[in-house]
Backbone of each chain as ProteinMPNN parsed JSONL, in Angstrom:
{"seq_chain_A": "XXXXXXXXXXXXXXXXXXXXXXXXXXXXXXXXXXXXXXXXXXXXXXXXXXXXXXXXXXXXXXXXXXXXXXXXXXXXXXXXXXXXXXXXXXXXXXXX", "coords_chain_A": {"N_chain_A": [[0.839, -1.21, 0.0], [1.772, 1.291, 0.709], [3.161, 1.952, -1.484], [2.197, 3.284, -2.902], [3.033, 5.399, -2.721], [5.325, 6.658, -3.631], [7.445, 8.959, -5.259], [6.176, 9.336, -8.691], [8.17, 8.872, -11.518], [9.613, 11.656, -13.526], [10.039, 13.282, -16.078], [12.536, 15.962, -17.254], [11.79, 18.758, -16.497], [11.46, 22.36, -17.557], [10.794, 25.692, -16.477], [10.576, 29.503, -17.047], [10.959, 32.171, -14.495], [9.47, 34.624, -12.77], [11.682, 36.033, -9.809], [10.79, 37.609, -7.087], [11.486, 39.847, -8.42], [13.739, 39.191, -10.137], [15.025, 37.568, -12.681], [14.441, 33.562, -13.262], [15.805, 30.642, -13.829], [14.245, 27.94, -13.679], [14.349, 24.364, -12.986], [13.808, 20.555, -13.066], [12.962, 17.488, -12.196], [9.924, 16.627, -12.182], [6.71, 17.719, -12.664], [5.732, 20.962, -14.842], [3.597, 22.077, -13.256], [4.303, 22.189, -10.49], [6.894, 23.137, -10.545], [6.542, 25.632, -10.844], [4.38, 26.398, -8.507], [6.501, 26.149, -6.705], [8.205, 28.286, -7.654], [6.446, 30.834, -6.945], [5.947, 29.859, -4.451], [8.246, 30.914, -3.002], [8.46, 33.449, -4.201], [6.639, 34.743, -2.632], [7.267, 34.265, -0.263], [9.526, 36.083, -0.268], [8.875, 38.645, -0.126], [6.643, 38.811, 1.601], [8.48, 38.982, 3.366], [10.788, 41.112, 2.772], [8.608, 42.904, 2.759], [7.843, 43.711, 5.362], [10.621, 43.957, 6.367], [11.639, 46.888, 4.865], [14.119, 47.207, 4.959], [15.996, 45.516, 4.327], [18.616, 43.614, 3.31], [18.873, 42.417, -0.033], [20.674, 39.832, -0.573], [19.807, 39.109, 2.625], [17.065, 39.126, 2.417], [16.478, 36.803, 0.638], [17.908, 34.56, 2.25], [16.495, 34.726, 4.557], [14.04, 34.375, 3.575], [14.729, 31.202, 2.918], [14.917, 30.168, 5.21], [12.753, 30.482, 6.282], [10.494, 28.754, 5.024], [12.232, 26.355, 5.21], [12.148, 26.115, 7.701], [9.56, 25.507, 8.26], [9.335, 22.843, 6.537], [10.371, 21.403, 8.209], [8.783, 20.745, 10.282], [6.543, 20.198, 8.801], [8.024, 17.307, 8.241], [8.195, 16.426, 10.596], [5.814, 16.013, 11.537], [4.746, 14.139, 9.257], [6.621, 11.78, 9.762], [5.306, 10.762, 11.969], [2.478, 10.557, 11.107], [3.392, 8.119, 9.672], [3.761, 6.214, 11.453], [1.442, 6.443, 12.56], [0.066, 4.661, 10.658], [1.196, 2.907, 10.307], [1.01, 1.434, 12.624], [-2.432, 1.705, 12.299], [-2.433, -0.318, 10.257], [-1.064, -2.675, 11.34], [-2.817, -3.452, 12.967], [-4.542, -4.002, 11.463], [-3.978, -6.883, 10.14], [-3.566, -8.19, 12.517]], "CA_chain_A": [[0.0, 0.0, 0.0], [2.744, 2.453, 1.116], [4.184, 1.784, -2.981], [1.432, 4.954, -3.717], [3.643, 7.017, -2.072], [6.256, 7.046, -4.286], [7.297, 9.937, -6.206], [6.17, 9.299, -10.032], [9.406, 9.816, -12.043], [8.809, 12.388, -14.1], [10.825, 13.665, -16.844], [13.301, 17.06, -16.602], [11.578, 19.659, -16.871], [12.132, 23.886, -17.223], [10.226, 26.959, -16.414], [11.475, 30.654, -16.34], [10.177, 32.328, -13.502], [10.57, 36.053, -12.063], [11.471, 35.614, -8.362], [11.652, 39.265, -6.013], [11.958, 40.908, -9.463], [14.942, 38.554, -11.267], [14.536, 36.104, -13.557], [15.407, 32.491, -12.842], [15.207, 29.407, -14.985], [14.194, 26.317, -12.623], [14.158, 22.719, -13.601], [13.426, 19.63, -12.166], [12.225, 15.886, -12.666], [8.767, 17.276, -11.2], [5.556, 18.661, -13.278], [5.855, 22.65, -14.552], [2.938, 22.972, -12.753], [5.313, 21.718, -9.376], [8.149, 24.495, -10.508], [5.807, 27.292, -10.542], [4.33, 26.618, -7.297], [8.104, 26.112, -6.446], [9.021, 29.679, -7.516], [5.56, 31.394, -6.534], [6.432, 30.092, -3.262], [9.856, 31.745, -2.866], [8.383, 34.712, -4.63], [5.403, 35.313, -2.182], [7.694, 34.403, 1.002], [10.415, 36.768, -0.549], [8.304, 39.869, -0.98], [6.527, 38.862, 2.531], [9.781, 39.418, 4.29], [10.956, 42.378, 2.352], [7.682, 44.305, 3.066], [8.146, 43.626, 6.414], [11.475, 44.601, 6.69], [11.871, 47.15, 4.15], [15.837, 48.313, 5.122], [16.842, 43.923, 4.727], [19.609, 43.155, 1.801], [18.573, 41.338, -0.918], [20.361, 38.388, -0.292], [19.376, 38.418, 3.518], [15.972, 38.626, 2.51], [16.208, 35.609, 0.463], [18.175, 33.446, 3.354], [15.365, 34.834, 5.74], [12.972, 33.299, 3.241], [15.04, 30.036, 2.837], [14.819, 29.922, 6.945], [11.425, 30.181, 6.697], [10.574, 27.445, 4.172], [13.098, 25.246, 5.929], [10.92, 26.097, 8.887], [8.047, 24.872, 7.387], [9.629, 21.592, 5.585], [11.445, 20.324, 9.623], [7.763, 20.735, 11.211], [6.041, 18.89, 8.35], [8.341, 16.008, 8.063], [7.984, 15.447, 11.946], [4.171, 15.301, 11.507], [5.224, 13.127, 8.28], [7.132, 10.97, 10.377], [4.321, 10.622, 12.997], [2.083, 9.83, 10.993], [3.581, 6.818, 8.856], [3.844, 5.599, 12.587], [0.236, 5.6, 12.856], [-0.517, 4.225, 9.723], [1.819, 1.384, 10.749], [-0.242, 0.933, 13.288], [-3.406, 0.712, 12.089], [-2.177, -1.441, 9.132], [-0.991, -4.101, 11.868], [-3.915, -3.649, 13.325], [-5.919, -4.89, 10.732], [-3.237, -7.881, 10.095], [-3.398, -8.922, 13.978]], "C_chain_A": [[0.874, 1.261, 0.0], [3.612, 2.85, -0.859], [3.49, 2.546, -3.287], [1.954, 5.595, -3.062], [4.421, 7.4, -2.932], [6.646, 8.02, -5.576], [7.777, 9.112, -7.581], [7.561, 9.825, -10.301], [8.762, 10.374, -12.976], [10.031, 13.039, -14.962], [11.88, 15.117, -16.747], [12.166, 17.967, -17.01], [12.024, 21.522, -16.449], [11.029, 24.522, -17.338], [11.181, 28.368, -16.591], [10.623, 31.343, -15.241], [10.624, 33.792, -12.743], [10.374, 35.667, -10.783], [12.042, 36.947, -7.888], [11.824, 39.801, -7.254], [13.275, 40.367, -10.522], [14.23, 37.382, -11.502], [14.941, 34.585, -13.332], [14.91, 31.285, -14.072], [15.349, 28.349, -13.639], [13.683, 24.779, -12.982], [14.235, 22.101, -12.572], [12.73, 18.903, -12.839], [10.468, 16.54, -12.031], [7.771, 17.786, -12.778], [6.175, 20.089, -13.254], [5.015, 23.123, -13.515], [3.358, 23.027, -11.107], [6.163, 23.01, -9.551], [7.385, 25.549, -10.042], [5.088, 27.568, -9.586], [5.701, 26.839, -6.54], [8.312, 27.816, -5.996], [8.099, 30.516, -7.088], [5.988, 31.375, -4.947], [7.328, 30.766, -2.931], [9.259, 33.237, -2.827], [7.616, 34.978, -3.46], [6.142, 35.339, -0.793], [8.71, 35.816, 0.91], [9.631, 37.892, -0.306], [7.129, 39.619, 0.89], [7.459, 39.409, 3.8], [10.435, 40.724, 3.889], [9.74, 43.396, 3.109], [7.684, 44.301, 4.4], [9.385, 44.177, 7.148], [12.143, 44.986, 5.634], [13.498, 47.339, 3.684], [16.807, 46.515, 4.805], [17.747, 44.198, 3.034], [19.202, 42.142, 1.345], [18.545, 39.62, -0.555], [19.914, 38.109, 1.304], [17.79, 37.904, 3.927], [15.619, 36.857, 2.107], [16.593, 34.7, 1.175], [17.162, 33.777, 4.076], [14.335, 33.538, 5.169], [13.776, 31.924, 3.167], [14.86, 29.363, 4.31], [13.811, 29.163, 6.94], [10.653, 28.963, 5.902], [11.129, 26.237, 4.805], [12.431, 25.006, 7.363], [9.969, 25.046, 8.794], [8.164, 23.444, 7.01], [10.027, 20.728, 6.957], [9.781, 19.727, 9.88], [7.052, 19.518, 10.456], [6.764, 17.417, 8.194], [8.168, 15.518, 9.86], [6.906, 14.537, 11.945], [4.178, 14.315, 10.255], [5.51, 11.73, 8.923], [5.741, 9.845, 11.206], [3.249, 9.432, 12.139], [2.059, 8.553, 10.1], [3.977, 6.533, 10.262], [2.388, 4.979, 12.668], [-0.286, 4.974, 11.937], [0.112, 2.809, 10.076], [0.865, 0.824, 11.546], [-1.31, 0.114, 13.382], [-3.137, -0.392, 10.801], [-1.807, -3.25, 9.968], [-2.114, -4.557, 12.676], [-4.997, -4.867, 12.858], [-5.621, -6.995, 10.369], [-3.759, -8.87, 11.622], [-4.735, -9.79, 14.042]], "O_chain_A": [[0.598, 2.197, -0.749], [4.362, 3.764, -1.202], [3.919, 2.975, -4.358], [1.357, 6.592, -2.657], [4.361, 8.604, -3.178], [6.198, 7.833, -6.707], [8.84, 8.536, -7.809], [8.108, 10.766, -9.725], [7.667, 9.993, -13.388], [11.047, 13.287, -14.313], [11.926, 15.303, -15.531], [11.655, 17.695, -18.096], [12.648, 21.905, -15.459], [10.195, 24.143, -18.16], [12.379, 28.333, -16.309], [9.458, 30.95, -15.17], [11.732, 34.053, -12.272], [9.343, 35.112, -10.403], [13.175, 37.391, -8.077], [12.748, 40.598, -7.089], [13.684, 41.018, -11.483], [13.401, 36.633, -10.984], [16.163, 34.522, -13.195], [13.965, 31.209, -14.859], [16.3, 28.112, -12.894], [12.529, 24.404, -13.189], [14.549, 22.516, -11.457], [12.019, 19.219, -13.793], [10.644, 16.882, -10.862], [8.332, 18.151, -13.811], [6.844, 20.545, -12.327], [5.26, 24.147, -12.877], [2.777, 23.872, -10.426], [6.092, 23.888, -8.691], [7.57, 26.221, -9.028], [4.868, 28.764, -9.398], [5.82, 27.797, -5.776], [8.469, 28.404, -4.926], [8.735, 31.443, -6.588], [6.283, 32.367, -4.281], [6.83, 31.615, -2.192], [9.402, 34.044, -1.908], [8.223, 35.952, -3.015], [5.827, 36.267, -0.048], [8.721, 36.587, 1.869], [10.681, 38.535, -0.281], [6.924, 40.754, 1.321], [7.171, 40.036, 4.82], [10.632, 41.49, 4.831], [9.954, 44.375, 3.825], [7.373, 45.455, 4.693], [9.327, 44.729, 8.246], [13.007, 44.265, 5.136], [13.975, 47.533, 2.566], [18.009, 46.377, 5.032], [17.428, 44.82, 2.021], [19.091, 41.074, 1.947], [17.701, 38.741, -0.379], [19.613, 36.932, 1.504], [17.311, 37.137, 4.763], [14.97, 36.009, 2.719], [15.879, 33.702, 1.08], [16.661, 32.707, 4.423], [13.964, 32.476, 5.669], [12.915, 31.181, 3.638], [14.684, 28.155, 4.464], [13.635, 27.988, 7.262], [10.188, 28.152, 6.703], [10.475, 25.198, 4.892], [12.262, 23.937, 7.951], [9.839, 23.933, 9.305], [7.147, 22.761, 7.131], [10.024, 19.499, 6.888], [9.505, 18.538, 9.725], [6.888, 18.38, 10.897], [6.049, 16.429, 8.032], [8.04, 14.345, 10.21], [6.764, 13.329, 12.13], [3.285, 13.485, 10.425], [4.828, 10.729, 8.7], [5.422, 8.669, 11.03], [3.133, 8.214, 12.273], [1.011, 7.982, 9.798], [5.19, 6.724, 10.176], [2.046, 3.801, 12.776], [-1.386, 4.539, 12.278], [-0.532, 1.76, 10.087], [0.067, -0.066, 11.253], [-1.539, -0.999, 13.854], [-3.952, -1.301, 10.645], [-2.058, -4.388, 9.572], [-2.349, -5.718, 13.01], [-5.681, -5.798, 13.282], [-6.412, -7.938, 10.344], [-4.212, -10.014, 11.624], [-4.967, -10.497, 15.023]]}, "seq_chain_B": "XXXXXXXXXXXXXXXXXXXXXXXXXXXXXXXXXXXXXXXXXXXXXXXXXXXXXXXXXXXXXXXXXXXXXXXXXXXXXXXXXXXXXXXXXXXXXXXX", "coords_chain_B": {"N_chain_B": [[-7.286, 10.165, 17.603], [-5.948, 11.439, 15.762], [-5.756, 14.059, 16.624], [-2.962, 13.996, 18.165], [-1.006, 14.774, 16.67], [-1.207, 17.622, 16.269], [1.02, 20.516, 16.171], [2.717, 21.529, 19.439], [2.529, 23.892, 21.347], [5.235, 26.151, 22.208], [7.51, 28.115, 23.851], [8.77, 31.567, 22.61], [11.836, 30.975, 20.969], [15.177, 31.841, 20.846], [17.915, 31.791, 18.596], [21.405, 32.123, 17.692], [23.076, 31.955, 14.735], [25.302, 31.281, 12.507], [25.224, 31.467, 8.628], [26.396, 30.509, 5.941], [28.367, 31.908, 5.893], [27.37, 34.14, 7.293], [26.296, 36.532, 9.865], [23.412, 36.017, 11.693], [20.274, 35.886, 13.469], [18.104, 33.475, 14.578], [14.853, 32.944, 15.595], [11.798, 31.575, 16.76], [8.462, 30.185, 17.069], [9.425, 27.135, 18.265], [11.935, 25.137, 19.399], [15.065, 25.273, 20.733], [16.557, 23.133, 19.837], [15.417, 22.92, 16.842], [15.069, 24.981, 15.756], [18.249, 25.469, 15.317], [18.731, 23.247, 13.569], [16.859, 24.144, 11.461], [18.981, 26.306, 10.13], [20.906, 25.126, 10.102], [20.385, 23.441, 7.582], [19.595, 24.894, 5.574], [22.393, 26.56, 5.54], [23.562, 24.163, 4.724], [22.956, 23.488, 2.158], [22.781, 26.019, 0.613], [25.76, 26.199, 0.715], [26.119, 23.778, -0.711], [24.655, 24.562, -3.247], [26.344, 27.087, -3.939], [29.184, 25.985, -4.246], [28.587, 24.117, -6.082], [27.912, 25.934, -8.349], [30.15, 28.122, -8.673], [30.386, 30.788, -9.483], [28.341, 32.069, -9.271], [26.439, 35.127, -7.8], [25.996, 36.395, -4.234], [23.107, 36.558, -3.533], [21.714, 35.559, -5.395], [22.23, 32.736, -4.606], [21.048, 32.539, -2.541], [18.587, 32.264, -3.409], [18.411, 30.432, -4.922], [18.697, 28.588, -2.654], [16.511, 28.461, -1.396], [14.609, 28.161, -3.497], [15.265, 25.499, -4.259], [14.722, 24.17, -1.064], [11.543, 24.527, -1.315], [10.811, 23.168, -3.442], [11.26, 20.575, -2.377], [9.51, 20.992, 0.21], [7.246, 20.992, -0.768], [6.692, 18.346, -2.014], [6.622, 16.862, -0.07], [4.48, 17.968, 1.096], [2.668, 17.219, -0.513], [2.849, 14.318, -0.323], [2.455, 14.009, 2.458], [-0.519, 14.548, 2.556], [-1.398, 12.609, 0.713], [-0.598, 10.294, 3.038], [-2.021, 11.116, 4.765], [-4.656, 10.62, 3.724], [-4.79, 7.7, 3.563], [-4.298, 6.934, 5.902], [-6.898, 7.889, 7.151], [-8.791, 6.475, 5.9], [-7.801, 3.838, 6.981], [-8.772, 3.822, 9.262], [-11.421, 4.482, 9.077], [-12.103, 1.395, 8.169], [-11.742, 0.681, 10.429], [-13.734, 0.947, 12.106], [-15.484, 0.187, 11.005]], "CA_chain_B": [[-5.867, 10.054, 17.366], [-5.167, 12.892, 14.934], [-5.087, 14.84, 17.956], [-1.513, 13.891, 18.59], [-0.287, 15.617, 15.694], [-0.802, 19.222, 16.506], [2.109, 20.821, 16.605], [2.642, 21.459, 20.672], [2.763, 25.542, 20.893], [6.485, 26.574, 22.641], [7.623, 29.99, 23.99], [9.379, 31.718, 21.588], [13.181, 31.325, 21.299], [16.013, 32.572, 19.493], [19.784, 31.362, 18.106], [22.879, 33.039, 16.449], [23.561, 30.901, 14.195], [25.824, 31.42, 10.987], [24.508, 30.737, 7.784], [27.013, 30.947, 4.149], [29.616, 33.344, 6.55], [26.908, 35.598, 7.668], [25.293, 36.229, 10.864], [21.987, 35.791, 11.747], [19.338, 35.611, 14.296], [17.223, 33.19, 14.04], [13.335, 33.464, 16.722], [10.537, 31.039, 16.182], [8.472, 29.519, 18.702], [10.067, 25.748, 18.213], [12.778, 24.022, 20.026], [16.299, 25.795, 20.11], [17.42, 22.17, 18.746], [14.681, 22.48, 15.754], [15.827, 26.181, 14.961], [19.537, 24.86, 14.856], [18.161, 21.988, 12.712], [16.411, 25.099, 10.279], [19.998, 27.458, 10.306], [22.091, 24.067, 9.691], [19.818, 23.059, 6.272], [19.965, 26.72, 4.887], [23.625, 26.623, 5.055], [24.108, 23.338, 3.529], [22.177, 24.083, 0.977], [23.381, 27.117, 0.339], [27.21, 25.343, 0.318], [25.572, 22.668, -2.011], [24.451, 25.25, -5.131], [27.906, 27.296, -4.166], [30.37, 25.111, -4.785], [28.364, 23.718, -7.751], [27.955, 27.407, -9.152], [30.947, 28.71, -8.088], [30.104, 32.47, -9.823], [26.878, 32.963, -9.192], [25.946, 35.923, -6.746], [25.126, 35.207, -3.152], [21.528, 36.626, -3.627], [21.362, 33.921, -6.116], [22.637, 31.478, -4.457], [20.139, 32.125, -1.704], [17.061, 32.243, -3.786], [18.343, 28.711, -5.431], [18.552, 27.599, -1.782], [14.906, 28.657, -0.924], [13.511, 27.193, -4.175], [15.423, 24.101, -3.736], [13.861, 23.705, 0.15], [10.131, 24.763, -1.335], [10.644, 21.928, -4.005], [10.863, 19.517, -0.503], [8.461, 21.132, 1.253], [5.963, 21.274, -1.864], [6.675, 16.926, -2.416], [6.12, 16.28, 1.046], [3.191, 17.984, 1.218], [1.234, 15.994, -1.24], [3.124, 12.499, 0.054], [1.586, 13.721, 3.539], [-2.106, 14.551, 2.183], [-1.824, 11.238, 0.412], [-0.735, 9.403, 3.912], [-3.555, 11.17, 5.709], [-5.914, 10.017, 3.081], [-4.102, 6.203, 3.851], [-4.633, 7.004, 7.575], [-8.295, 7.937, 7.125], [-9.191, 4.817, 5.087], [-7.227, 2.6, 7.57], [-9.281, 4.206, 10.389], [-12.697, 4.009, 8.22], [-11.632, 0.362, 8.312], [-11.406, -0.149, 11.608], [-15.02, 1.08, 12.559], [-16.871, -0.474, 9.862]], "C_chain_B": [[-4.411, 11.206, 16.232], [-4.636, 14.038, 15.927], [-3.622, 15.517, 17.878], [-0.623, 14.17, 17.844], [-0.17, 16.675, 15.503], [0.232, 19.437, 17.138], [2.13, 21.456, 18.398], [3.64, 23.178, 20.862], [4.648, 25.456, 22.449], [6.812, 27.597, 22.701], [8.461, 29.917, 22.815], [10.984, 31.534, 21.962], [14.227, 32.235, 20.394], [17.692, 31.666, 19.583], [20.102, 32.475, 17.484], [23.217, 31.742, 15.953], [24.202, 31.974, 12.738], [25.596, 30.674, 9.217], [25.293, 31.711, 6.585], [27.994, 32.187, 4.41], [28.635, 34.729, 6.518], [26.476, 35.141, 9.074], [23.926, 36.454, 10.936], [21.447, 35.316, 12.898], [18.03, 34.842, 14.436], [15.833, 32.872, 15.393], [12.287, 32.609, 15.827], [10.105, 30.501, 17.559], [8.307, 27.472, 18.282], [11.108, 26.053, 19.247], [13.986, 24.757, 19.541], [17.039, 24.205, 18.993], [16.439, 22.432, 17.319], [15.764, 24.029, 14.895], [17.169, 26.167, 14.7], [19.193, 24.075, 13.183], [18.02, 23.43, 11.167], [17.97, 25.554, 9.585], [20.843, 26.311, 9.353], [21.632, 23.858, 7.788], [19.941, 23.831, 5.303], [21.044, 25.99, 4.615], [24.141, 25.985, 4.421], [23.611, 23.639, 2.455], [22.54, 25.355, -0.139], [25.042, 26.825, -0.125], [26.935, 24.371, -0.566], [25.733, 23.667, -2.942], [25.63, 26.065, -4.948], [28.555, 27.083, -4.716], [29.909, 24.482, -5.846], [28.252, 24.498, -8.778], [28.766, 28.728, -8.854], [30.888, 30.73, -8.015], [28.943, 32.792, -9.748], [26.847, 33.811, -7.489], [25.51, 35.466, -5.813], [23.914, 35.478, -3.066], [21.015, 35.279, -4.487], [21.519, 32.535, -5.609], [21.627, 31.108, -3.29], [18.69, 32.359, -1.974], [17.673, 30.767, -4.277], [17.62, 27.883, -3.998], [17.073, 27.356, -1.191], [14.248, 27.583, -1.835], [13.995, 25.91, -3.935], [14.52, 23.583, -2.019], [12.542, 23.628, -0.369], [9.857, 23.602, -2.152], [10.026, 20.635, -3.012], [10.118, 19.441, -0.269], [7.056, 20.484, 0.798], [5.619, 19.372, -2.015], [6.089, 16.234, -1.372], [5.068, 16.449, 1.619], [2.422, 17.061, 0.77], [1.729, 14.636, -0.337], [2.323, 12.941, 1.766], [0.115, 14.235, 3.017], [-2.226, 12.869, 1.771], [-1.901, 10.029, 1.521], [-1.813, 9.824, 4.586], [-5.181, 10.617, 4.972], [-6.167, 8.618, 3.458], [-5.062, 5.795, 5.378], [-6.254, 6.731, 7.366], [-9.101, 6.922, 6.607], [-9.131, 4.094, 6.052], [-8.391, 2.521, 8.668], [-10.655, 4.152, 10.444], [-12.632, 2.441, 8.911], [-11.933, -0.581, 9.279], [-13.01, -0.017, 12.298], [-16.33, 0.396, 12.371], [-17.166, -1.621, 10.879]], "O_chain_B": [[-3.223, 11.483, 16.069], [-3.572, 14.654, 15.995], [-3.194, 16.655, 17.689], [0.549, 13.924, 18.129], [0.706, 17.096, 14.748], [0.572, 18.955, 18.219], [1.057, 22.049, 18.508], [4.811, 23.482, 20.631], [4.781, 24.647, 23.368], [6.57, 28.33, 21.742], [8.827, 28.934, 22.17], [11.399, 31.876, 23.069], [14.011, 33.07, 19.515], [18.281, 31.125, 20.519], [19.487, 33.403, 16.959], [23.547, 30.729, 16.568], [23.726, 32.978, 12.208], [25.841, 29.517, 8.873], [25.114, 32.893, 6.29], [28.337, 33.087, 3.644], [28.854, 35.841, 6.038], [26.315, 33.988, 9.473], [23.377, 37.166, 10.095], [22.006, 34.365, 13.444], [16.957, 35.445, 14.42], [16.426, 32.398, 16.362], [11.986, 32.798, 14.649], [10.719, 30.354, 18.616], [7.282, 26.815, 18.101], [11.121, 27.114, 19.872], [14.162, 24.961, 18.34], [17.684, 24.2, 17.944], [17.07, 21.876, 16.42], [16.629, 24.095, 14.022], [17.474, 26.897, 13.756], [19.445, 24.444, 12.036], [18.801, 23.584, 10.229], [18.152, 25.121, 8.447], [21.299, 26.512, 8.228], [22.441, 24.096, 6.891], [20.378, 23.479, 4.208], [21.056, 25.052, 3.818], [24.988, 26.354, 3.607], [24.366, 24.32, 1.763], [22.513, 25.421, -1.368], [25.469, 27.216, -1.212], [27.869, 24.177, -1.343], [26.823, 23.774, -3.504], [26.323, 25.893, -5.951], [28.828, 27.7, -5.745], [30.751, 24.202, -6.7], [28.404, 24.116, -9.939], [28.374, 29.893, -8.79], [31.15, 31.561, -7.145], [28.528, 33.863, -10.192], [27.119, 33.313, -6.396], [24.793, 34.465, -5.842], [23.303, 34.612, -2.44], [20.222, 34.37, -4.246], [21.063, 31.489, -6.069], [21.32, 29.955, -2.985], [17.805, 32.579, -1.147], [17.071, 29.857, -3.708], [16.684, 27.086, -3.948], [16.628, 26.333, -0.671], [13.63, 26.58, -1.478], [13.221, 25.117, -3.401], [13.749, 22.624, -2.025], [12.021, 22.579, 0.013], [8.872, 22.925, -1.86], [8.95, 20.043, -2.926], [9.5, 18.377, -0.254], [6.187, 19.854, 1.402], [4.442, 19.024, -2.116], [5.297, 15.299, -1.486], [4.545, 15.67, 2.416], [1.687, 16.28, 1.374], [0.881, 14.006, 0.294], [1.595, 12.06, 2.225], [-0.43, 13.944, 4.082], [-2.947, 12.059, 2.353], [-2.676, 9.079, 1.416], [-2.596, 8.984, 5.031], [-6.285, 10.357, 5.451], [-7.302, 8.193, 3.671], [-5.907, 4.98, 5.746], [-6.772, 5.615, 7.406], [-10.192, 6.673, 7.122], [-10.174, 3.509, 6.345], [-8.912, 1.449, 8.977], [-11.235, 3.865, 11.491], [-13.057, 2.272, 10.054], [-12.209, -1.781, 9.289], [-13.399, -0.947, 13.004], [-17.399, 0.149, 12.929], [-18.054, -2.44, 10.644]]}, "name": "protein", "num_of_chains": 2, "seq": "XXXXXXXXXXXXXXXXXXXXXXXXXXXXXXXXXXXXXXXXXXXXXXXXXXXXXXXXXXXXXXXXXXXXXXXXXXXXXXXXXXXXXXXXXXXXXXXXXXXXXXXXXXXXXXXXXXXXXXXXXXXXXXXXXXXXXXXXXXXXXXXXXXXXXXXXXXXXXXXXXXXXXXXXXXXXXXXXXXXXXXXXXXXXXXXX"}
């Protein structure tokens, strides 16, 4: 059952993408429509943290936003973690 | 049993941590070990597309490192919607 988890391979693909106002080209084995949430994200955390702290340097805005993302990615893999615990669980559950 | 997956609220803290030979402050309300954990991922990350793009700008190098984390974040999302769907089935399952 757990073998539908697995990320589809998926061919290379490229977008271009303005991020904070520069242009980026971003690829990846992943769907375009995966990149461009990708760089939307960046963009929308980037431009969150700037307006917030208008006086920040470029690049410390973008490490702020990489923080914060990285934030975001620890918390969900705990609760990730967690719950392929309880799925174990009830899966032996149903076995027992 | 979902319960036991809300994140468990924590005063706020803060680190100095160094991230790509800068300093930085980093304040969330997690776990000084989690906000280490955040500071540490950045920087590799950031030393990953570096040293593989030796001339690119460090603004650039810390918007790569963002979109690279949001890629993560963005995969693990769906693979956890799809285990809570798993969960919710299993748990269906068990009532019937």
């Amino acid at each position: 059952m757990l073998n539908r988890l697995s990320q589809k391979e998926h061919e290379t693909n490229k977008i271009k993408a303005v991020i904070y106002g520069q242009d980026y080209q971003i690829k990846g084995k992943a769907s375009v429509d995966h990149l461009r949430l990708v760089a939307l994200l960046v963009d929308h955390k980037m431009k969150e943290i700037g307006e917030t702290n208008p006086r920040l340097d470029l690049n410390r805005v973008a490490v702020l936003a990489a923080v914060n993302v990285a934030d975001e990615y620890l918390k969900l893999r705990q609760e990730y973690e967690e719950l392929l615990r309880l799925l174990e669980q009830a899966q032996q559950g149903e076995t027992d």
